[in-house]
C-alpha positions, 0 to 999 in steps of 0.5 A: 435866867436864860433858857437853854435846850438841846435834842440830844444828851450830846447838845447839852452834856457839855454845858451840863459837865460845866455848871454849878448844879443848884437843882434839878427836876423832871416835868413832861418826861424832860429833865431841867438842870438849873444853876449857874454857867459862867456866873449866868443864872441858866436852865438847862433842857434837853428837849428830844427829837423832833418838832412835838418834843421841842415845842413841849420843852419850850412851852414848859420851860418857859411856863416852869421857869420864866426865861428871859431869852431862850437860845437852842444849840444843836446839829443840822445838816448843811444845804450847800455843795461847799459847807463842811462838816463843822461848819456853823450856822446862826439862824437868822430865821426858821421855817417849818418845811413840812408844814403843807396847806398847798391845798388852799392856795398857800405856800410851804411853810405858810400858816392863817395869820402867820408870816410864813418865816419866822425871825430870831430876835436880832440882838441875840443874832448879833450876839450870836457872832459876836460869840462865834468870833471870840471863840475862833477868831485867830484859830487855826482850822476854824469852822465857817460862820454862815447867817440865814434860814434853817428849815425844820421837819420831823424827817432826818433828810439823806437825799439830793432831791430834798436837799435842793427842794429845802435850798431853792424853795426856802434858800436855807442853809440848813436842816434839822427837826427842831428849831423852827418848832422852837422858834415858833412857840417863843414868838407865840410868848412873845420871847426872845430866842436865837438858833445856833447850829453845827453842820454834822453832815451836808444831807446827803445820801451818806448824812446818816454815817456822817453824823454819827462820826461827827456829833461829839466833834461838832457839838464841841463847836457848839459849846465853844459858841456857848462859852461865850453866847450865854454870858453876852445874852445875859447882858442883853436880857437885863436883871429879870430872874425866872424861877427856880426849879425848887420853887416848882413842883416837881412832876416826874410824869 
């Protein structure tokens, strides 16, 4: 079983609008949606915004139902002057930008014991844009692929200042607020995982109307990615089944 998740009702209603629905179940506040996309045995979350609620969602996720990879697909705000809305990116690492111990000598984002970026696993990356090519290749208008660092924080940035600070201190393409958090529990359990994101704005000071007027639009570049990432991830995980929401207790706390 692959594991899915999204922040917002947007990330993940199109997926959920495509799948053969077997069960669902409430844990933590967090709706999960098993069945089957594309023939892929799949639990579907949508996590909420921010770093807590996504590393909660992972956690149980990953607890509940056993994935045997977990993928997050969402929205963030681009870092480069010449990104476009609609834009994609793969994440090739994620950081947690506000994770500040300057005060010991430490990097931002650095953390005791840890490597101060966090790596998705290769062989979804790869499959990530193997993804991304089936679905656009040939397309007329079609988004731009970019590979690298998106940067998390729980702040939606709408500011130059910020904006070159998250580009030049950690040379990211991209922020958002959940990525890295999610990125960072999977590494703890030892989980494979990738980030996927479509640009809803370039963080400026106009980001906040941006991504109003461009979630649906973007997301639906997110699902195209999807149509084709969860089936080739499934190849790359093996047989293994997690198990199944009915096999669990349903919590509605």
């Amino acid at each position: 079983m692959l594991g899915i998740i999204g922040a917002m009702d947007e990330e993940v209603q199109l997926v959920r609008s495509e799948m053969t629905i077997t069960d669902e179940a409430t844990h933590a506040g967090v709706l999960v949606t098993c069945g089957t996309f594309k023939g892929v045995d799949i639990a579907l979350a949508q996590s909420g915004i921010g770093k807590v609620n996504a590393t909660i969602c992972t956690q149980m996720m990953i607890d509940r139902y056993q994935p045997t990879a977990l993928i997050f697909s969402g929205v963030a705000g681009g870092l480069l002057p010449n990104m476009q809305t609609g834009d994609m990116i793969i994440a090739s690492h994620v950081i947690q930008y506000d994770m500040d111990l300057t005060a010991f000598g430490r990097r931002h984002g650095e953390m005791p014991g840890r490597d101060r970026l966090t790596e998705c696993d290769p062989v979804l990356v790869e499959k990530a844009t193997r993804a991304f090519d089936l679905a656009f290749e040939g397309v007329d208008d079609a988004p731009n692929l970019m590979l690298g660092t998106v940067a998390s924080g729980d702040r939606f940035v709408q500011d130059t200042q910020t904006l070159r600070w998250l580009q030049r201190e950690f040379a990211a393409l991209a922020t958002e607020m959940e990525g890295a958090a999610f990125g960072y529990t999977c590494t703890l359990n030892d989980l494979p995982f990738v980030v996927i994101q479509s640009l809803s704005d370039t963080a400026g000071e106009s980001a906040s109307g941006d991504f109003t007027d461009n979630l649906h639009r973007v997301c639906q570049h997110s699902y195209q990615v999807l149509e084709h990432l969860i089936p080739l991830a499934n190849e790359s995980t093996g047989p293994k089944q997690g198990r199944r929401a009915s096999d669990q207790p349903s919590d509605t706390g």
